[in-house]
N, CA, C and O atoms as a GROMACS GRO file, in nm:
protein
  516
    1UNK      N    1   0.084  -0.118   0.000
    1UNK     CA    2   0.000   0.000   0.000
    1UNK      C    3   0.088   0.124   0.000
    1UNK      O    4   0.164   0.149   0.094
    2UNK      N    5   0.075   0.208  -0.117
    2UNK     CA    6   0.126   0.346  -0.079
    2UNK      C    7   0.102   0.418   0.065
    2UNK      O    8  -0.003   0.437   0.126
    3UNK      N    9   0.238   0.452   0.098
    3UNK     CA   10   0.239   0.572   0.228
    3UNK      C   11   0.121   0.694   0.203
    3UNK      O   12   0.056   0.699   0.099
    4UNK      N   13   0.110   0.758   0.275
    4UNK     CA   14   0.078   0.900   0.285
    4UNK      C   15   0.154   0.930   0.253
    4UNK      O   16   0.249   0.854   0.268
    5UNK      N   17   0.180   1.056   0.184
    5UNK     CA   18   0.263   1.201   0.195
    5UNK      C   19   0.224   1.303   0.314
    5UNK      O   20   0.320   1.362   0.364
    6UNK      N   21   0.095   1.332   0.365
    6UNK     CA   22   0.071   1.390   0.475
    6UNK      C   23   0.004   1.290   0.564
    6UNK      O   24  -0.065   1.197   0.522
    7UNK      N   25   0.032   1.321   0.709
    7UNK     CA   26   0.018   1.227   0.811
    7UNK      C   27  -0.158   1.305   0.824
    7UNK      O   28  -0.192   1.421   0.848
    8UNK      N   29  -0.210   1.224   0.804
    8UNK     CA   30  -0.398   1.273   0.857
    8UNK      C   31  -0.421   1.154   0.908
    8UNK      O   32  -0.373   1.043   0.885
    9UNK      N   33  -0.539   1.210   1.012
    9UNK     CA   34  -0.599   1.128   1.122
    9UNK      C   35  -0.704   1.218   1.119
    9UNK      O   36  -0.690   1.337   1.095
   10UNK      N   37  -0.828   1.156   1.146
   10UNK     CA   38  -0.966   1.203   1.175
   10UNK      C   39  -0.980   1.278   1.323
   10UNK      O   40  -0.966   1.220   1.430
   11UNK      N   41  -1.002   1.380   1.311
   11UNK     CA   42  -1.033   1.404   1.488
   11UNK      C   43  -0.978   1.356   1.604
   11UNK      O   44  -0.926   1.246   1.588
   12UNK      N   45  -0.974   1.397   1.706
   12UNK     CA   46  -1.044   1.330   1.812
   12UNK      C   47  -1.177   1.376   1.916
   12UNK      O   48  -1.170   1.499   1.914
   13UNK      N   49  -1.270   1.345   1.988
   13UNK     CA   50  -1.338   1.428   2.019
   13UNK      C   51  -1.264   1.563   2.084
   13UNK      O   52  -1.283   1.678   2.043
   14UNK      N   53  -1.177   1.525   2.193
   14UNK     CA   54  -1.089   1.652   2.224
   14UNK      C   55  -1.051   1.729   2.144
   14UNK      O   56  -1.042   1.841   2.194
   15UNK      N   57  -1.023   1.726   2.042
   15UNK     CA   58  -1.021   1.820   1.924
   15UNK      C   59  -1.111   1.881   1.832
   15UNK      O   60  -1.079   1.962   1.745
   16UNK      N   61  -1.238   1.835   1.860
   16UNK     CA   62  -1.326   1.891   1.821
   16UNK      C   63  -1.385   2.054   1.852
   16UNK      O   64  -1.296   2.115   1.912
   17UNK      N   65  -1.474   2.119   1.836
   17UNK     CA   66  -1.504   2.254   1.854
   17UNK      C   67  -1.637   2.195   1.943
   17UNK      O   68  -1.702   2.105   1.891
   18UNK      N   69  -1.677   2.245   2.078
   18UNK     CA   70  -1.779   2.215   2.187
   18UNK      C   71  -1.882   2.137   2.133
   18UNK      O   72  -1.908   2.026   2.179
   19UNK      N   73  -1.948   2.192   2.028
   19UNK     CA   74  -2.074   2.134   2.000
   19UNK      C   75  -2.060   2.046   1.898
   19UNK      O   76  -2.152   2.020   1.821
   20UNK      N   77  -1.932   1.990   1.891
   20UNK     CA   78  -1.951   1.843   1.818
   20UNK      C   79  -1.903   1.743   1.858
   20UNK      O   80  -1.798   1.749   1.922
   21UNK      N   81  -1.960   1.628   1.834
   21UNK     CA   82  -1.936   1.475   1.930
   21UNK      C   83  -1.928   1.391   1.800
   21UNK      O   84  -1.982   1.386   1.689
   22UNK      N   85  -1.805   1.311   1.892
   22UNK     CA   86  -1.804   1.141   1.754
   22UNK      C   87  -1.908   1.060   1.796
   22UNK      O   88  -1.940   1.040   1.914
   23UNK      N   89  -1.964   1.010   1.691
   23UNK     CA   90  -2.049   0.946   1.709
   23UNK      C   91  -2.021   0.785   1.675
   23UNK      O   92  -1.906   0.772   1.634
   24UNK      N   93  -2.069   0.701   1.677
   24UNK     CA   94  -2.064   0.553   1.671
   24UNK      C   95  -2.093   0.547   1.500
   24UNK      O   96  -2.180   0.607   1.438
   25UNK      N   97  -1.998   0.463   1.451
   25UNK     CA   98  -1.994   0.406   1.310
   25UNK      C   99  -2.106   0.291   1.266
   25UNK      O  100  -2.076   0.194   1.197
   26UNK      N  101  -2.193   0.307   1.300
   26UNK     CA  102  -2.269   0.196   1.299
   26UNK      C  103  -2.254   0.113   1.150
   26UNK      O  104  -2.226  -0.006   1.137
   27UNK      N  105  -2.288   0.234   1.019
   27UNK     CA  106  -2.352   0.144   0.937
   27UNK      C  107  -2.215   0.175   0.807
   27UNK      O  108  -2.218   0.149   0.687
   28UNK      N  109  -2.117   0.231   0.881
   28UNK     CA  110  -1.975   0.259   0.833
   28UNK      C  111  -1.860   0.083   0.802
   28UNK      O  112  -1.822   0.005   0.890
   29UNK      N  113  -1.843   0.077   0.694
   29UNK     CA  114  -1.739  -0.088   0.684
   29UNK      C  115  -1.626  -0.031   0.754
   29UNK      O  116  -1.589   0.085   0.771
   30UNK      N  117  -1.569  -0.175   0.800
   30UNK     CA  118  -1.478  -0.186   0.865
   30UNK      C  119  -1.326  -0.116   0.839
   30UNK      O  120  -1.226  -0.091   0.907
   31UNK      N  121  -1.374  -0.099   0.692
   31UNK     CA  122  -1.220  -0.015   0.626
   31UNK      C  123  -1.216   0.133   0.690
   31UNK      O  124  -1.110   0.195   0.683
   32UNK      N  125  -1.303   0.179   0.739
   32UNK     CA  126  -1.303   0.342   0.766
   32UNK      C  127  -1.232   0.330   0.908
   32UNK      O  128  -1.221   0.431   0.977
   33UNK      N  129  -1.188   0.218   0.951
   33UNK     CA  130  -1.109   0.213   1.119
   33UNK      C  131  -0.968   0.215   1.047
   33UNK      O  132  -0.943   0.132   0.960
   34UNK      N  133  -0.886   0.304   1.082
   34UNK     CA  134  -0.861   0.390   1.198
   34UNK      C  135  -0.886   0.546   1.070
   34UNK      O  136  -0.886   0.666   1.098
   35UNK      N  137  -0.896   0.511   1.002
   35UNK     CA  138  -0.859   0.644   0.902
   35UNK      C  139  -1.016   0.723   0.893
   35UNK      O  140  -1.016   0.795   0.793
   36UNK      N  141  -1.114   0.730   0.948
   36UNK     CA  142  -1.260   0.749   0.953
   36UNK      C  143  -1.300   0.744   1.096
   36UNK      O  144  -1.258   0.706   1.205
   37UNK      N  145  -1.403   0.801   1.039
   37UNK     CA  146  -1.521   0.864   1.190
   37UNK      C  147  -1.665   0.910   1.138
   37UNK      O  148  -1.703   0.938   1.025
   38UNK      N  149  -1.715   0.909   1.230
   38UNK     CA  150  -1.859   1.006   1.260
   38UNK      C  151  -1.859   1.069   1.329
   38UNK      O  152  -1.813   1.060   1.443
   39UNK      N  153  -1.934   1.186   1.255
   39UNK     CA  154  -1.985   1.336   1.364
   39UNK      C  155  -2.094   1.397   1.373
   39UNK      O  156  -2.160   1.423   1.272
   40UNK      N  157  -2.128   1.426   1.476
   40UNK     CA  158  -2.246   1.517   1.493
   40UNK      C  159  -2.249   1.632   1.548
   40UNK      O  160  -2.197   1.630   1.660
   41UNK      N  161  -2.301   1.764   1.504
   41UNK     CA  162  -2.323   1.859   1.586
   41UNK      C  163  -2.437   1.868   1.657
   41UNK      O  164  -2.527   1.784   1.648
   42UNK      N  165  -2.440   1.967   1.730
   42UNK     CA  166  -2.567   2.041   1.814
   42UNK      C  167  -2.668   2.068   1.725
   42UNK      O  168  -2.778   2.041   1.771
   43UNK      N  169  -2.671   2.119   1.599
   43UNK     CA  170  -2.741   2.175   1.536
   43UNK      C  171  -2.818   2.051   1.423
   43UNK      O  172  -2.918   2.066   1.353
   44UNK      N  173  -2.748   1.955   1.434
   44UNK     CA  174  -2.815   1.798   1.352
   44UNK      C  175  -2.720   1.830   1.225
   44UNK      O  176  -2.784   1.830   1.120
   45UNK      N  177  -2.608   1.852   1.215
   45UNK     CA  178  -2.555   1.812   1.079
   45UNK      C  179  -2.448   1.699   1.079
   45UNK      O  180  -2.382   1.704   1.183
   46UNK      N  181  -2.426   1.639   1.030
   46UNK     CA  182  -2.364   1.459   1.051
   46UNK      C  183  -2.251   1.488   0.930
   46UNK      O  184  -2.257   1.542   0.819
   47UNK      N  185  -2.163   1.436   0.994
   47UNK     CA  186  -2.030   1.407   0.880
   47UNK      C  187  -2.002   1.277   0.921
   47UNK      O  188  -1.995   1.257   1.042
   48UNK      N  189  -1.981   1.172   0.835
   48UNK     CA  190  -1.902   1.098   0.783
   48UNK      C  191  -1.725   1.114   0.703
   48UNK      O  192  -1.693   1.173   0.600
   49UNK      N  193  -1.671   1.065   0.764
   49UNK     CA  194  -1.531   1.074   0.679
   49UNK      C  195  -1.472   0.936   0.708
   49UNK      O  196  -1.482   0.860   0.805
   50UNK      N  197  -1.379   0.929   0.541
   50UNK     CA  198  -1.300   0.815   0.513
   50UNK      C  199  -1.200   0.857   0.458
   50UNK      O  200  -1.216   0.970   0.413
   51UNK      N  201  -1.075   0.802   0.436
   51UNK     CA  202  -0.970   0.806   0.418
   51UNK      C  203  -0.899   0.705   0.284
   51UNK      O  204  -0.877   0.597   0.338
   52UNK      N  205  -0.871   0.700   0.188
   52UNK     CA  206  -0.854   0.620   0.104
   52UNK      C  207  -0.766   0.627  -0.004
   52UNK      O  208  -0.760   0.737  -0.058
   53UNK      N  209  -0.676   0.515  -0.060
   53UNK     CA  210  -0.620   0.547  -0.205
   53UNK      C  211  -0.729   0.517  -0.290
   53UNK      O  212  -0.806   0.426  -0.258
   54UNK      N  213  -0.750   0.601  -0.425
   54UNK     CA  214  -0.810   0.592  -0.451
   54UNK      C  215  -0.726   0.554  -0.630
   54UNK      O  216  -0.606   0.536  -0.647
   55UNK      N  217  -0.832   0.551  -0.738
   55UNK     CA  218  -0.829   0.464  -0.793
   55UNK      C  219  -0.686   0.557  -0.924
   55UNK      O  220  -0.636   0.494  -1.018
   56UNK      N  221  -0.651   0.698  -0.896
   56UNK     CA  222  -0.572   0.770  -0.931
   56UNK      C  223  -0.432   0.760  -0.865
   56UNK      O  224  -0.352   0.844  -0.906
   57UNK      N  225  -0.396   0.690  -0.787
   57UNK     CA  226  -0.324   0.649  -0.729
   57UNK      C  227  -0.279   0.740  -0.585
   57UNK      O  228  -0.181   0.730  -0.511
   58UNK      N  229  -0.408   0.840  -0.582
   58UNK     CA  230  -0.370   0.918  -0.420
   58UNK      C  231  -0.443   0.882  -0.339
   58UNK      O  232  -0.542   0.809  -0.350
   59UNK      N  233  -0.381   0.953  -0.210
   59UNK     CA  234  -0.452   0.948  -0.068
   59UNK      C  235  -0.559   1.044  -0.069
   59UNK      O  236  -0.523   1.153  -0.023
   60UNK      N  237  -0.729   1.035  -0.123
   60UNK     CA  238  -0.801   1.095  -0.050
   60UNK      C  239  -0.908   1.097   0.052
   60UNK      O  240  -0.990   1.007   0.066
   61UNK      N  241  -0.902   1.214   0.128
   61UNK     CA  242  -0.990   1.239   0.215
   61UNK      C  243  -1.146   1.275   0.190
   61UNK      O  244  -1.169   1.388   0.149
   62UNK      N  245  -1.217   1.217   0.204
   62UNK     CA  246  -1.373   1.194   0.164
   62UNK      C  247  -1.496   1.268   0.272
   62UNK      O  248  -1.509   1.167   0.342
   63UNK      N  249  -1.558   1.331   0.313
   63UNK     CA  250  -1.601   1.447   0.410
   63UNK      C  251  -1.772   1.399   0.321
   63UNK      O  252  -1.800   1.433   0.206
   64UNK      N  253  -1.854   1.324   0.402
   64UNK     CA  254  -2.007   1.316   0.393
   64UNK      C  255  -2.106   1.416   0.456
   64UNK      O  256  -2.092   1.398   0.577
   65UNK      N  257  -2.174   1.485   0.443
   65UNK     CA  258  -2.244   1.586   0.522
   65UNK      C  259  -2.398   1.561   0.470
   65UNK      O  260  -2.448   1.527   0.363
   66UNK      N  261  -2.452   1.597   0.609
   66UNK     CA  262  -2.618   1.521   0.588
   66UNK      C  263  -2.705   1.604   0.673
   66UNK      O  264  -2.657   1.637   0.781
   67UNK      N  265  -2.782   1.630   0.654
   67UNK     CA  266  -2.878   1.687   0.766
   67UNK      C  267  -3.006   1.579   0.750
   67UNK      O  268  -3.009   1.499   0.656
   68UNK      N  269  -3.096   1.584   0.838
   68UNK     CA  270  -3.217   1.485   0.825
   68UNK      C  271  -3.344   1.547   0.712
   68UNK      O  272  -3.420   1.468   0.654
   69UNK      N  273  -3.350   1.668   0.696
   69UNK     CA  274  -3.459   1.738   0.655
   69UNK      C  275  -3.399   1.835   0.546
   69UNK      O  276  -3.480   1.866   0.458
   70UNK      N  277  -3.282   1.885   0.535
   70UNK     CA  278  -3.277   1.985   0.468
   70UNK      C  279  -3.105   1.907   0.409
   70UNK      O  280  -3.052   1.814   0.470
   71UNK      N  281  -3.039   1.980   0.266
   71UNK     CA  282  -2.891   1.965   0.198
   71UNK      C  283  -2.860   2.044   0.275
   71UNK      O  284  -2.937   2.140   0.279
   72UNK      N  285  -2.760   2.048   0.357
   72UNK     CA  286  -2.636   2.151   0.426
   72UNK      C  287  -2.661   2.243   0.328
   72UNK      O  288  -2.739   2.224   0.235
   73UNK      N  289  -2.592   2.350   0.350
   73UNK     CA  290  -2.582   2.530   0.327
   73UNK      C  291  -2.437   2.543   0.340
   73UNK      O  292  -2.365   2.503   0.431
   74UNK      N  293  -2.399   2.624   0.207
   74UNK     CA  294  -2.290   2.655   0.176
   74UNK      C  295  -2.202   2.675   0.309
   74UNK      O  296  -2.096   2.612   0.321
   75UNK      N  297  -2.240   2.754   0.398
   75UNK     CA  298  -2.167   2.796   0.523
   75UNK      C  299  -2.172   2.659   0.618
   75UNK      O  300  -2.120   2.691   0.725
   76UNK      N  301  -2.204   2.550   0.622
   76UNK     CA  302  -2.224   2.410   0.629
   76UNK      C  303  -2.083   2.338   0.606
   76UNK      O  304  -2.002   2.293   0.688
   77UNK      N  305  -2.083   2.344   0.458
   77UNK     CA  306  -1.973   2.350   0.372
   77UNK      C  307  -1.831   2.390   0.471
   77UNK      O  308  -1.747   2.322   0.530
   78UNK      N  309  -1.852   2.521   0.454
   78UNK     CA  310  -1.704   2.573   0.462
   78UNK      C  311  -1.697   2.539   0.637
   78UNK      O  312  -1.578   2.537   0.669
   79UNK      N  313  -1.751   2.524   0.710
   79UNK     CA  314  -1.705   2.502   0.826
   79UNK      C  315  -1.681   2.351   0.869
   79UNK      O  316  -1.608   2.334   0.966
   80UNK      N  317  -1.741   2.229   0.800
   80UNK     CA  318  -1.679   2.154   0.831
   80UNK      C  319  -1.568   2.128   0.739
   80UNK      O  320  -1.515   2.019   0.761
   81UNK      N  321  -1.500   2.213   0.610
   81UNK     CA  322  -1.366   2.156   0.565
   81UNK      C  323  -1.291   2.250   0.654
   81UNK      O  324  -1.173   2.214   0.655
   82UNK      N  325  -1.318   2.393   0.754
   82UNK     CA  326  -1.227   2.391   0.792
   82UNK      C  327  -1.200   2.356   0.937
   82UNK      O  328  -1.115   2.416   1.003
   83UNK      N  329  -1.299   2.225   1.000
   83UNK     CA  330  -1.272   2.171   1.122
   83UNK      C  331  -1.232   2.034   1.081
   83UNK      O  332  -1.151   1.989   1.162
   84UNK      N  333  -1.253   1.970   1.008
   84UNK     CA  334  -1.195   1.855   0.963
   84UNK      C  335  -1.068   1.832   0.867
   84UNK      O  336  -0.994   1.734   0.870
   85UNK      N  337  -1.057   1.963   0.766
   85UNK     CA  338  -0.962   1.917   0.733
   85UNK      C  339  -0.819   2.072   0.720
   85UNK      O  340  -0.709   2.076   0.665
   86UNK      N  341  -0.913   2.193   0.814
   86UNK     CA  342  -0.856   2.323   0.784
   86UNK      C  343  -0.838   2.483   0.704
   86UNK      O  344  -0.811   2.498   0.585
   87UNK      N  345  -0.847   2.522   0.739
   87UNK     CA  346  -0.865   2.659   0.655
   87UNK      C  347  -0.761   2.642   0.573
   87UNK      O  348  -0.823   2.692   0.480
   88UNK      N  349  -0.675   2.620   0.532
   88UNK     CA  350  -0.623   2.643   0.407
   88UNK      C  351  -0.635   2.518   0.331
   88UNK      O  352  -0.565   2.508   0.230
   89UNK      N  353  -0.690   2.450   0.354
   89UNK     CA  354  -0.673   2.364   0.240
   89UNK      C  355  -0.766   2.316   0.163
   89UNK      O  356  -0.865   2.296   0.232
   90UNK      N  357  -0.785   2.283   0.040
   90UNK     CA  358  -0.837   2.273  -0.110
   90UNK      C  359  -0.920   2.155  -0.077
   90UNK      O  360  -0.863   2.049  -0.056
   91UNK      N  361  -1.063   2.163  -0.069
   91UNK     CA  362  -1.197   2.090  -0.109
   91UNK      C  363  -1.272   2.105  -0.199
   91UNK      O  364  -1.325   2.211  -0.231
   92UNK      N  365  -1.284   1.998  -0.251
   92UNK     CA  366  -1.335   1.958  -0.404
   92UNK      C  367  -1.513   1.933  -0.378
   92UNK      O  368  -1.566   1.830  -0.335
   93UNK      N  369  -1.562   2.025  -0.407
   93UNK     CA  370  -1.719   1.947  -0.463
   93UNK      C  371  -1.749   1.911  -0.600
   93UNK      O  372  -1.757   1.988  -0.696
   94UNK      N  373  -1.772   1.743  -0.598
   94UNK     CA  374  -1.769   1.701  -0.754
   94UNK      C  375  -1.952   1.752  -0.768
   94UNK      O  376  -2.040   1.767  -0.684
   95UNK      N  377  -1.946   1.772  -0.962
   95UNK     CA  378  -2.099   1.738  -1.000
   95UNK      C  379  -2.062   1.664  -1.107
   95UNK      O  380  -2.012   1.713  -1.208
   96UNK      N  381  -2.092   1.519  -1.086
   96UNK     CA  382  -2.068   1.461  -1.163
   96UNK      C  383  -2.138   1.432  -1.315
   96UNK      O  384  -2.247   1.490  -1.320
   97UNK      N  385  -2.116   1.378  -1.409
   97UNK     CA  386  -2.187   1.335  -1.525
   97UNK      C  387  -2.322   1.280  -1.395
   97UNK      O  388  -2.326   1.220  -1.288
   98UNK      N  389  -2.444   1.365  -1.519
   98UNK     CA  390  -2.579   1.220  -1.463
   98UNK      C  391  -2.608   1.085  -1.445
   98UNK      O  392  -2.679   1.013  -1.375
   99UNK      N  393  -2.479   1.075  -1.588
   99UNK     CA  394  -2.502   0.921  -1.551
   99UNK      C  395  -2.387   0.835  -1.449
   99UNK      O  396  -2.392   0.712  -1.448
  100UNK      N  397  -2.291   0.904  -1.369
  100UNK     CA  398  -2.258   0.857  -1.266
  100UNK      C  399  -2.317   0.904  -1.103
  100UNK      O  400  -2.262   0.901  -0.992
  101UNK      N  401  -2.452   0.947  -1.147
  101UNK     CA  402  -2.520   0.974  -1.015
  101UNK      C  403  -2.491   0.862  -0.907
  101UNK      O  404  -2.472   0.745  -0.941
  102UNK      N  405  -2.489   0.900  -0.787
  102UNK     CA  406  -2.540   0.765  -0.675
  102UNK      C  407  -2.555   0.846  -0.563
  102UNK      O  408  -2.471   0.912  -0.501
  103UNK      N  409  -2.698   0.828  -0.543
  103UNK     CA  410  -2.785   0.902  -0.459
  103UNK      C  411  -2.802   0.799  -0.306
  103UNK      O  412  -2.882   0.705  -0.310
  104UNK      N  413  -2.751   0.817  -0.224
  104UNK     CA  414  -2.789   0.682  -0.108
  104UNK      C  415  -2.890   0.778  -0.010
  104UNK      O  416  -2.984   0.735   0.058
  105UNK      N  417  -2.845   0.921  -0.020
  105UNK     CA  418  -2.922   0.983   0.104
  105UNK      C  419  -2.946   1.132  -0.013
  105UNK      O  420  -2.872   1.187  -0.095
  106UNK      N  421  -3.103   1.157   0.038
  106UNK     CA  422  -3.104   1.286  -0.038
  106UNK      C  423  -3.073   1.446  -0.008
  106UNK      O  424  -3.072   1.541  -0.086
  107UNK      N  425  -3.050   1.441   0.134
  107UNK     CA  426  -3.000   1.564   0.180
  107UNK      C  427  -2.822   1.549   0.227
  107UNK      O  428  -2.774   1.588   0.333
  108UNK      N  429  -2.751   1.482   0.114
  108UNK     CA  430  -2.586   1.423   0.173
  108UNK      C  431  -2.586   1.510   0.022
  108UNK      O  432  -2.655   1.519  -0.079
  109UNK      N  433  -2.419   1.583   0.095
  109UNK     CA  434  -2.352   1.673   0.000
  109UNK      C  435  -2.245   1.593   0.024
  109UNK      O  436  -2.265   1.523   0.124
  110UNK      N  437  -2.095   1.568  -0.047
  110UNK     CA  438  -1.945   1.499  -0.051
  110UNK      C  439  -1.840   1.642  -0.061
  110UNK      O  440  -1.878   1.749  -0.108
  111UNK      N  441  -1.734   1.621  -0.018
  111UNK     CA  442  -1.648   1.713  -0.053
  111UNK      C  443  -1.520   1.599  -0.050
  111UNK      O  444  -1.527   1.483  -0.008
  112UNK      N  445  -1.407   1.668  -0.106
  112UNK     CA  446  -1.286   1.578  -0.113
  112UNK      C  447  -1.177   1.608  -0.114
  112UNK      O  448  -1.159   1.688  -0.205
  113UNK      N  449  -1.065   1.581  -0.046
  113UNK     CA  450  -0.941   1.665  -0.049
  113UNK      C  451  -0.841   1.526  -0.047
  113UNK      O  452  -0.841   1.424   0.022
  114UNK      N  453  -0.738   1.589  -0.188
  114UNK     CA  454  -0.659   1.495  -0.196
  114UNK      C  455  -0.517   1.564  -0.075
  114UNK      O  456  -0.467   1.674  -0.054
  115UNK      N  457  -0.498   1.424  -0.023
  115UNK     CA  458  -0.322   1.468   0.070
  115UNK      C  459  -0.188   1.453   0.018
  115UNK      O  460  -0.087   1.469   0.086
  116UNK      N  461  -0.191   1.419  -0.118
  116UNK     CA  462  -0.092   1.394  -0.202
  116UNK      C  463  -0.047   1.442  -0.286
  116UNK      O  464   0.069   1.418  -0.319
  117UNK      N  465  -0.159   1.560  -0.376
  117UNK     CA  466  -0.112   1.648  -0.454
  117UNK      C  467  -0.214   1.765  -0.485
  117UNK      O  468  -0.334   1.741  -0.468
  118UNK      N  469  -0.176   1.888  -0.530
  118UNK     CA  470  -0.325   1.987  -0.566
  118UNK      C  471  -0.373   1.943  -0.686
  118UNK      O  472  -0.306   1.985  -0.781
  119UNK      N  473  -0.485   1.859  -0.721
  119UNK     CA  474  -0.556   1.823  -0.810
  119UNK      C  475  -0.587   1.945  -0.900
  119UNK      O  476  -0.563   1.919  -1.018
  120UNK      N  477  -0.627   2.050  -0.883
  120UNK     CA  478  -0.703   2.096  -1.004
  120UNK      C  479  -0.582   2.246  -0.975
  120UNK      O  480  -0.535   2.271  -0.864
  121UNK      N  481  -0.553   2.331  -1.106
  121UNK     CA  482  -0.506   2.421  -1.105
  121UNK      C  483  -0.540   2.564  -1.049
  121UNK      O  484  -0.654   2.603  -1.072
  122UNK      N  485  -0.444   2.660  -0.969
  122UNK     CA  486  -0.485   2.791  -0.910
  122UNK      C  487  -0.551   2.870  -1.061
  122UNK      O  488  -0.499   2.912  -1.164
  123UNK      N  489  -0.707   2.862  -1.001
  123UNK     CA  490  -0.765   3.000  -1.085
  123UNK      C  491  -0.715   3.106  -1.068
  123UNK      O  492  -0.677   3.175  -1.162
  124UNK      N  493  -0.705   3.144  -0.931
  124UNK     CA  494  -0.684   3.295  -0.928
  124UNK      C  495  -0.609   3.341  -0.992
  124UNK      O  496  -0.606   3.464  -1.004
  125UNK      N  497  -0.530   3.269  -1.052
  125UNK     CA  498  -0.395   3.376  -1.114
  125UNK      C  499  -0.435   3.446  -1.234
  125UNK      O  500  -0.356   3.522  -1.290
  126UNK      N  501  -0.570   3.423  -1.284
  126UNK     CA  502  -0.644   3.493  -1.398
  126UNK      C  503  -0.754   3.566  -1.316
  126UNK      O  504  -0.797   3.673  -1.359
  127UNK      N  505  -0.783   3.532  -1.244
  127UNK     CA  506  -0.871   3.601  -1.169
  127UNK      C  507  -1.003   3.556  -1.212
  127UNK      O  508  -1.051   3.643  -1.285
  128UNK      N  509  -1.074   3.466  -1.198
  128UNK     CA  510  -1.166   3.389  -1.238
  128UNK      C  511  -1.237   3.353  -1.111
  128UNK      O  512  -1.359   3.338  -1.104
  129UNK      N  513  -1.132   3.338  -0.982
  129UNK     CA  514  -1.204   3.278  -0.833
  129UNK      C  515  -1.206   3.421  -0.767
  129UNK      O  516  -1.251   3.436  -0.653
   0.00000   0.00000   0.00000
């Protein structure tokens, strides 16, 4: 198995921000131990994260977000990539072709951050972002 290039680990609750707790992996496979977790806040928004090489040959980090009733909200978004994985660093929201939809939950948004290399090129330098 390829190494990491960056050492990541999921949380711990002590490291969390007050109003969020790990929660039990119930319906999570066995591959998400040790590199994965569950979370919940105060407010009902649930993250899932896994850790994985993936089929490009990097290490990425995978960030599930769910609410029961409503899709997370952009500000949703940006606060759990920067408690899980940090303010500076690069999360990917795919929209994929239709025909690679896969819908398991209808209010779950994905985000993704590779630890191995910057996948997609700096816009800003045209000024586009």
């Amino acid at each position: 198995m390829k190494p990491k290039t960056v050492e990541w680990n999921p949380p711990t609750a002590e490291e969390l921000p007050c109003n969020w707790s790990v929660q039990a992996m119930r319906y999570a496979p066995a591959s998400y131990e040790p590199d994965g977790g569950a979370y919940k806040s105060r407010d009902g928004l649930i993250v899932i994260i896994s850790c994985s090489i993936e089929k490009d040959g990097n290490w990425w980090v995978h960030l599930s977000l769910s609410r029961k009733k409503s899709v997370p909200t952009w500000i949703d978004l940006v606060k759990v990539k920067e408690i899980f994985l940090g303010a500076d660093a690069l999360a990917i929201q795919v929209l994929p072709p239709r025909s690679e939809w896969v819908n398991v939950h209808e209010f779950c948004l994905h985000l993704y951050h590779c630890l191995d290399q910057r996948p997609i090129p700096d816009f800003r330098k045209l000024g586009t972002i």
